[in-house]
C-alpha positions in Angstrom: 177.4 128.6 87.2 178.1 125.1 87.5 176.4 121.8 85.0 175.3 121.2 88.8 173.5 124.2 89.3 172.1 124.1 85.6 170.8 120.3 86.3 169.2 121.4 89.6 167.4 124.3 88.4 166.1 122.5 85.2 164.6 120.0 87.5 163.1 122.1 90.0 159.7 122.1 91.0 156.9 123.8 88.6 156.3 127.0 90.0 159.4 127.5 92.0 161.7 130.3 91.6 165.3 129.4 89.6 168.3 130.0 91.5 170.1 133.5 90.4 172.1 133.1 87.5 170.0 129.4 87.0 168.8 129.2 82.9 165.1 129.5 82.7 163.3 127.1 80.5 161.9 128.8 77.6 158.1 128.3 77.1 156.6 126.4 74.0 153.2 127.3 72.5 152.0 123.7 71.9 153.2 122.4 74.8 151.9 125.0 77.4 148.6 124.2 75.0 148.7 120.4 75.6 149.3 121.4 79.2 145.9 123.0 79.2 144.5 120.7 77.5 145.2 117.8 79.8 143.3 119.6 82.7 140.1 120.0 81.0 138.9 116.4 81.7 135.3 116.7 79.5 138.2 117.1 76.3 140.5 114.5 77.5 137.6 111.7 78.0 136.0 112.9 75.3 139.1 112.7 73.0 140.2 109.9 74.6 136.4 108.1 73.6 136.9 109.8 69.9 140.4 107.9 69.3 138.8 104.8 70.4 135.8 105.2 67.9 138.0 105.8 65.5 140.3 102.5 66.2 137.0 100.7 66.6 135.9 101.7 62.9 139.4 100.6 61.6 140.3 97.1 63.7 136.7 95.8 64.2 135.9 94.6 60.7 139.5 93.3 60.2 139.1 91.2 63.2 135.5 90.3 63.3 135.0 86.8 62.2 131.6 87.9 60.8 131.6 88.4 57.0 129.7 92.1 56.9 127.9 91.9 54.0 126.6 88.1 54.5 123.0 87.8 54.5 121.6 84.7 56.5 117.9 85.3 56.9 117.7 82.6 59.9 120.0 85.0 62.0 117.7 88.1 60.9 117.2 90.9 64.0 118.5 89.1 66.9 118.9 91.0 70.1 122.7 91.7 71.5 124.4 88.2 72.9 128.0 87.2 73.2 128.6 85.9 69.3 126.7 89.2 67.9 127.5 92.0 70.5 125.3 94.7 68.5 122.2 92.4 67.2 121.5 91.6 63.8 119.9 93.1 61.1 116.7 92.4 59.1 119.1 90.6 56.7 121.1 88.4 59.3 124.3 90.5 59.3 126.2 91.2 62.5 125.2 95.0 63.2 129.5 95.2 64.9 130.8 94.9 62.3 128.7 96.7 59.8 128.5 99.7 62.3 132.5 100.1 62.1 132.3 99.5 58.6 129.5 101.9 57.9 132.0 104.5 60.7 134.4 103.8 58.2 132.4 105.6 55.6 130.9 108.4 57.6 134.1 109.1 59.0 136.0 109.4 55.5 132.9 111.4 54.2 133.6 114.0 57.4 137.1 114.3 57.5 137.3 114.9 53.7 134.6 117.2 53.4 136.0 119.3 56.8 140.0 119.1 54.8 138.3 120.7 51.6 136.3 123.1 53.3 139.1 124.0 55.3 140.9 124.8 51.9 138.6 126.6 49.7 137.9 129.1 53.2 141.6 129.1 53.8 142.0 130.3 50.2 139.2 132.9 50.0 139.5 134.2 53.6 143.4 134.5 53.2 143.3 136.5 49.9 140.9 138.9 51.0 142.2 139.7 54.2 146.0 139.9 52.8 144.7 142.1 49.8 142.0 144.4 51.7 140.8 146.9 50.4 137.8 147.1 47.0 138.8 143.4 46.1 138.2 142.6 50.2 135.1 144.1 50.0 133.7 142.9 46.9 134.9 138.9 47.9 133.0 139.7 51.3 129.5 141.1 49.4 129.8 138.1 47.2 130.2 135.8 50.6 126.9 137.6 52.3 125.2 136.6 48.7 126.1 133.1 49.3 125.2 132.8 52.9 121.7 133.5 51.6 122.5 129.4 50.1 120.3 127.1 52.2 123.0 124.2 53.2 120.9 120.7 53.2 119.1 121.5 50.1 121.6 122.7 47.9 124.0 119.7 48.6 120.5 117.3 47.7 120.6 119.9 44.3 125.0 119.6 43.9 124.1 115.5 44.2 121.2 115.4 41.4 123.6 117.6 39.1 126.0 115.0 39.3 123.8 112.3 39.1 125.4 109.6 41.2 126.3 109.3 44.6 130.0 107.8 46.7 131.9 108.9 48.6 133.5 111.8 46.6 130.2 113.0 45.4 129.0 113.3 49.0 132.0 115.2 49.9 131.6 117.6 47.2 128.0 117.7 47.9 128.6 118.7 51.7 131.8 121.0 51.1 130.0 123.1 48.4 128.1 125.4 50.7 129.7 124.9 54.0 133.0 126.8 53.7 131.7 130.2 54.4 132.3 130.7 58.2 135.8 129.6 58.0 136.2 132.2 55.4 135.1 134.1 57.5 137.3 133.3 60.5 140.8 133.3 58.2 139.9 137.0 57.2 139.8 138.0 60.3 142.9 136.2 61.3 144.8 137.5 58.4 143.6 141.3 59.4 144.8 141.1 62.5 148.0 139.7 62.1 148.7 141.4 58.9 149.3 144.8 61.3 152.4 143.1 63.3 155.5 144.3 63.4 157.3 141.1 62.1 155.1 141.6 59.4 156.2 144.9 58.1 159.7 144.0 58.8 159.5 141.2 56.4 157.9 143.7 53.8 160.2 146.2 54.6 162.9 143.8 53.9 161.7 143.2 50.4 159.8 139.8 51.1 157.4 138.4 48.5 153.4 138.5 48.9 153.1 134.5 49.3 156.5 134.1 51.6 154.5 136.7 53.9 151.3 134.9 53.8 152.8 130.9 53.4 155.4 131.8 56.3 153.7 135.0 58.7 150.3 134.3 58.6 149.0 131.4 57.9 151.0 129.7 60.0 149.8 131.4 63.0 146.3 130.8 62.0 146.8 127.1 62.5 145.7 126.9 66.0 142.3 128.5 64.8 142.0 126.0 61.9 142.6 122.6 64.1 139.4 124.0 66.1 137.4 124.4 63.0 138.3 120.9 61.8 136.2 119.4 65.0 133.7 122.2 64.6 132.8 121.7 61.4 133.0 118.0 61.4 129.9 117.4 63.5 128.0 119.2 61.0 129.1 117.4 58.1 128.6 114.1 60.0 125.0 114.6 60.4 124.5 116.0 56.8 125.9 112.7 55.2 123.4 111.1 58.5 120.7 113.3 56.9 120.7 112.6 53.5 121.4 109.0 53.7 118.6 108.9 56.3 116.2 110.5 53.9 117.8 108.1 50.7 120.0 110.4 48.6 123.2 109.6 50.2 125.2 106.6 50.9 122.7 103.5 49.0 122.5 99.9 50.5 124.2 97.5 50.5 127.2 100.0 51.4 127.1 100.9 55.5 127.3 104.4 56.3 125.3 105.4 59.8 123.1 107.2 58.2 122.3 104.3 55.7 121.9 102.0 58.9 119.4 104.1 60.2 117.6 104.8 57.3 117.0 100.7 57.3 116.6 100.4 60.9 113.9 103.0 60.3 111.7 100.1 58.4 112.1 97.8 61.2 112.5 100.0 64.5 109.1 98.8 66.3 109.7 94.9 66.1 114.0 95.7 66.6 114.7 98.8 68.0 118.6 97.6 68.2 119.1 98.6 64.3 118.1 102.3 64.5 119.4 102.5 68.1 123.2 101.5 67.5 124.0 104.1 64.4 122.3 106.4 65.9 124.3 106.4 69.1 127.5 105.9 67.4 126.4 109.5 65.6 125.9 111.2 68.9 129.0 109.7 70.1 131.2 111.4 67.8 128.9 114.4 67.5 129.6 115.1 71.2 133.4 114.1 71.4 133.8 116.7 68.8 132.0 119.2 69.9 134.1 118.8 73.4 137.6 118.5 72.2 137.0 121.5 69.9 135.8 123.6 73.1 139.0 122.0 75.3 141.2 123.3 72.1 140.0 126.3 71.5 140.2 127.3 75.4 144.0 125.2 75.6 145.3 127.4 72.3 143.6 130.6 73.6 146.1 132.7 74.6 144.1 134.7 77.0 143.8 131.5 78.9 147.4 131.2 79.8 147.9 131.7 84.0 150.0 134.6 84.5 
């Protein structure tokens, strides 16, 4: 065959049958994924508004003129106009800029929490499904013990051990009992694949424990784990929402949505605009999440793919 022939068949139409003897272009997992992906148009626009929350938290407080933590009592709880998009606050400070800045936090607080419970349930679920057997078992009793752990109140108990509350302590706080359903999921991932052939061929070729599980499995668990990361950051957005609401997480002056709302709370009947604008911003990227993890988990599904 000709470099003609090659060319023309490379660029053929999608769909259309290659030429005898024309190369056929080998398929890609993350790009028939993305491919998916792209035609579910709730997870595009709702990834598409997610990026640009996240851009907004990062840029808007470098280039807002307004000085967040500022107080100017003759500006307190204006209403939204051209100089002060969002309004003011009781204390005069442009609610723009503090709302990206306080996005900033709660953002940080999600993502960290979601990475470490991502670890400690990639950590527990791999070793029990790899080992199996009594040890399986006995780490899966203990897990059913701990699911008996009511979530809110024993991150309000992990804070008051500590004593203190940031940023770390909050993640801590919301990690500690959350990582049990991702345990969950990597055990059954690991089961499953653990019984493929290029598994036993790598044991039957002498490989080590941890270059099967580091380079077999838990590789291939990796589409499963990028869902979890926007499935379990929604919760953890509203827990750091919850207990700052309720004044055990996040403490003024520092913005965090869930500090915003807690002082918009004081003042919501005379300027409804203070309670309002966090709490949007927290459904925002509640819903964005909860959409691109559905869009990914049905464009990384392989019993999706067309025939």
């Amino acid at each position: 065959m000709t470099i003609t022939d090659a060319r023309e068949a490379l660029t053929a139409e999608p769909g259309a049958s290659p030429a005898s003897g024309a190369p056929i272009r080998q398929s890609n997992l993350w790009r028939d994924a993305w491919r998916r992906y792209v035609r579910n148009k709730a997870a595009v626009v709702a990834g598409t508004v997610f990026v640009v929350v996240l851009l907004y938290c990062l840029i808007a407080p470098i280039a807002s003129p307004h000085d967040p933590d500022a107080v100017n009592f003759a500006l307190s709880s204006q209403t939204p106009s051209l100089e002060h998009p969002f309004g003011t606050d009781k204390f005069g400070r442009d609610l723009f800029t503090r709302t990206a800045l306080g996005g900033r936090v709660s953002i940080l607080i999600g993502f960290g929490a979601t990475i470490a419970i991502l670890f400690i349930g990639v950590v527990y679920g791999a070793i029990s499904g790899f080992v199996g057997g009594r040890i399986d078992n006995g780490l899966m009793r203990f897990l059913d013990a701990l699911y008996g752990l009511p979530y809110l109140p024993f991150a309000i108990i992990t804070l008051a051990i500590i004593g203190r509350t940031n940023t770390w302590t909050m993640m801590i706080a919301l990690s500690i009992a959350s990582w049990f359903t991702t345990a969950r999921i990597v055990r059954g991932q690991v089961l499953t694949l653990k019984e493929n052939d290029y598994v036993r061929a790598a044991k039957a070729v002498g490989a080590r424990w941890y270059r099967i599980l580091g380079r077999h499995l838990l590789p291939n668990t990796l589409g499963v784990l990028i869902i979890a990361i926007f499935l379990e950051l929604p919760g953890v957005i509203l827990g750091e929402a919850f207990l700052s609401f309720i004044g055990l997480g996040i403490s003024p002056p520092d913005p965090s949505w869930g500090a915003m709302a807690q002082e918009g709370r004081t003042v919501f009947r005379s300027h409804p605009t203070a309670i309002i604008v966090p709490s949007i911003a927290i459904a925002t990227l509640v819903l964005c999440a909860n959409f691109v993890a559905d869009g990914l988990r049905d464009a990384l599904d392989p019993r999706t793919r067309e025939s």
